[in-house]
N, C-alpha and C positions, 0 to 999 in steps of 0.2 A: 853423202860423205862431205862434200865441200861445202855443204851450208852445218853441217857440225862441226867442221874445221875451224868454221869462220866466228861463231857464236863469240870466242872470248874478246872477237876485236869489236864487239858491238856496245860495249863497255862506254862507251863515249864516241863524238864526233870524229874527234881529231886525230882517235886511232883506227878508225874505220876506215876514211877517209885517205890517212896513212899507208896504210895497209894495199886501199884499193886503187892508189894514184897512178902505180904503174899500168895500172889495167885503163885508167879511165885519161890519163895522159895530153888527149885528145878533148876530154870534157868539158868546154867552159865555165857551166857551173860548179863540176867537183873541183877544179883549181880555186875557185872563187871561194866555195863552202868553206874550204880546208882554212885558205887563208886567211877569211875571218872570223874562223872556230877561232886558230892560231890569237889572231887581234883581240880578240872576248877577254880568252888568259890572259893576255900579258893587260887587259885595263882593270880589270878584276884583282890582280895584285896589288896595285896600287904602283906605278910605273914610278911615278914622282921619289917613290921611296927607295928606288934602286939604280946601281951606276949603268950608264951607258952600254960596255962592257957585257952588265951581268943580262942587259935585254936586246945585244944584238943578236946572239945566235935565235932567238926567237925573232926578231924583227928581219932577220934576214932571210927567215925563211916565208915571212907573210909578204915580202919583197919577190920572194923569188916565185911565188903563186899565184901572185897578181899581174906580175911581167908575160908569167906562160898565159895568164887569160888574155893578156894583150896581145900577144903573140896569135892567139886563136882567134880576137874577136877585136882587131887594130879600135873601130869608132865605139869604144863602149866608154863612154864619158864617168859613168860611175866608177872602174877601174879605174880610169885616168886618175881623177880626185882623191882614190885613196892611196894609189903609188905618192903621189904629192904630197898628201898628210903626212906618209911616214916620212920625206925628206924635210917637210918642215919642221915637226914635231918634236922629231927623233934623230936624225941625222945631220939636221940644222945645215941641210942644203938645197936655199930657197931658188938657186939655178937651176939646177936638176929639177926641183918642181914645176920650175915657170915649162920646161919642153914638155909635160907631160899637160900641163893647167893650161895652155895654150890651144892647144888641140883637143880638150876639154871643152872649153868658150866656143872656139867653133862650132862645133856640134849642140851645145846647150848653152848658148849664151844667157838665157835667163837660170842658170842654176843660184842657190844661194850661195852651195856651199863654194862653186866654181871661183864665183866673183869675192867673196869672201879671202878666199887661200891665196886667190892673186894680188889680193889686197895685202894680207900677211907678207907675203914673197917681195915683194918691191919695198915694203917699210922693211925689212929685214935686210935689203941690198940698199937701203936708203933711198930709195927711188920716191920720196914722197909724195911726189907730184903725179904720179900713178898709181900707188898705193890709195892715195883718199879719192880718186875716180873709182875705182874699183869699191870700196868702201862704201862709197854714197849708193851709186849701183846697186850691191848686195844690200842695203839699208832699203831702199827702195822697193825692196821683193819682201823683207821679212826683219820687221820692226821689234822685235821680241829676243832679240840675242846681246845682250847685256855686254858681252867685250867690243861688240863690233859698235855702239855707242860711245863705248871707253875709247876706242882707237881712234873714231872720228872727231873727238871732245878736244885728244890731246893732240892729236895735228892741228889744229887750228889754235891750239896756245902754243904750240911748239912755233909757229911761223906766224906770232902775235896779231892773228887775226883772232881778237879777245871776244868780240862781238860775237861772230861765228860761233865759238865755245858755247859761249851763254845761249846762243841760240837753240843748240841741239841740246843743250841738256835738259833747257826748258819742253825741249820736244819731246825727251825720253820721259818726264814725267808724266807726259800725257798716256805712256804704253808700260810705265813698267812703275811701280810702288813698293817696289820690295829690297830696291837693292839703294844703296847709299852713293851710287856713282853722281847722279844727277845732281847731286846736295850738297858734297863736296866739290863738284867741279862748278856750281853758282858762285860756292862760297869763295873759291879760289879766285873765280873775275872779280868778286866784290872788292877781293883783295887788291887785284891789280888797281880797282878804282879809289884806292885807299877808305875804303867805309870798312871798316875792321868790326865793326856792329854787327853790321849784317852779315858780313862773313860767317862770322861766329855764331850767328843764329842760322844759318843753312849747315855750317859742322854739327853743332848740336844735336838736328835733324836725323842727320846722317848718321849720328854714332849711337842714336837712339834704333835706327835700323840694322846696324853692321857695327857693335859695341868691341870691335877685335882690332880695332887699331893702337896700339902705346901709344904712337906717337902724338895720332891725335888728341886720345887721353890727355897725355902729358899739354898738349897745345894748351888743350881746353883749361886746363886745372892752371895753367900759368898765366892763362888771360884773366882768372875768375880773380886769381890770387892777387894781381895787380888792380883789379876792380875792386878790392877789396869784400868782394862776395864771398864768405870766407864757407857759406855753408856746401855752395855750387865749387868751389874751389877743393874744399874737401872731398866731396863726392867722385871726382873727377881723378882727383893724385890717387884716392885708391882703387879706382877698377884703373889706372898705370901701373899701379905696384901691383896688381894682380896677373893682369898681363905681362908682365913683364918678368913676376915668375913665374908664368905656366911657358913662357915661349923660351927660358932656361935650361928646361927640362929637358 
């Protein structure tokens, strides 16, 4: 009788789970399960497209299922990092994160995602000077994550270590050819070095792999236009005017 009772909660995880929380309360893993069924949905929606508000009672309760698993299982580093995620993410409170990310690094100092989020946490309380240790650190374990380049690029033009910039970006070339970070951020030191040529042949670059910038567009289309390049000039004004209707919409 109790397993035909139960049949219509087997519908999905996160009613089953639901259903069976009271019973398993004690569980490690079914607290964990649930609350990242719970995390699945809410990335699956597309978060970015809804207010704060309409995804906290969902966030609060993948908050409140990750706490009970710490509560059962205090040194479990992977809980730690995602309690932290959603304060950083979500909640936009990089304090709160650094007590759970801290005692994270303890226990797994070489995580990526660990040294990565304490890197977030300190650039978000301005703590720069920690933020880009942590950064390099996580860079050091896992060269292949495309923001943590970006963040290491612009702290060091942020505190005109230009050098520095140019230096990493040229290194992210070596591990990643897909994204237009590295090309834009050469071309930006070329800039500082006032060669505006070669800047504008590393944008070029860049917008020929990542073609969704106006502004750059628009850059490109008004340096051609004063070079009197009238055919690159044209080319350029309209994938801006294109852009720049589709992101009206």
């Amino acid at each position: 009788i109790k397993t035909i009772s139960r049949n219509s909660d087997w519908r999905n995880e996160i009613k089953l789970f639901s259903h069976d929380i009271e019973y398993l309360d004690n569980s490690v893993k079914a607290n964990d399960i649930l609350a990242q069924n719970i995390m699945d949905r809410v990335m699956q929606n597309n978060p970015l497209q809804h207010s704060f508000s309409e995804l906290k009672p969902q966030l609060d309760s993948v908050l409140k299922y990750y706490l009970r698993t710490l509560e059962l299982f205090p040194d479990n580093p992977k809980a730690l990092n995602n309690v932290a995620n959603l304060y950083i993410n979500f909640y936009n409170q990089p304090d709160k994160a650094l007590d759970f990310l801290q005692k994270a690094y303890r226990l797994k100092p070489q995580s990526f995602e660990v040294n990565f989020n304490l890197g977030m946490s300190y650039e978000m309380m301005k703590q720069d000077t920690l933020a880009i240790r942590f950064y390099v650190k996580a860079l050091n374990i896992n060269k292949q994550y495309p923001k943590l380049w970006q963040s290491i690029i612009n702290y060091y033009f942020k505190v005109n270590k230009n050098d520095s910039a140019k230096f990493y970006a040229e290194q992210m070339l070596q591990y990643d050819s897909l994204t237009d970070i590295p090309y834009v951020s050469i071309g930006y030191y070329h800039l500082t070095q006032h060669d505006t040529a070669t800047a504008i042949s590393y944008w070029e670059k860049g917008f020929a792999l990542n073609p969704t910038s106006y502004q750059r567009a628009l850059t490109l289309g008004q340096y051609f236009q004063y070079k009197k390049d009238t055919a690159k000039a044209r080319y350029y004004f309209e994938k801006a005017n294109i852009l720049k209707l589709y992101q009206s919409r």
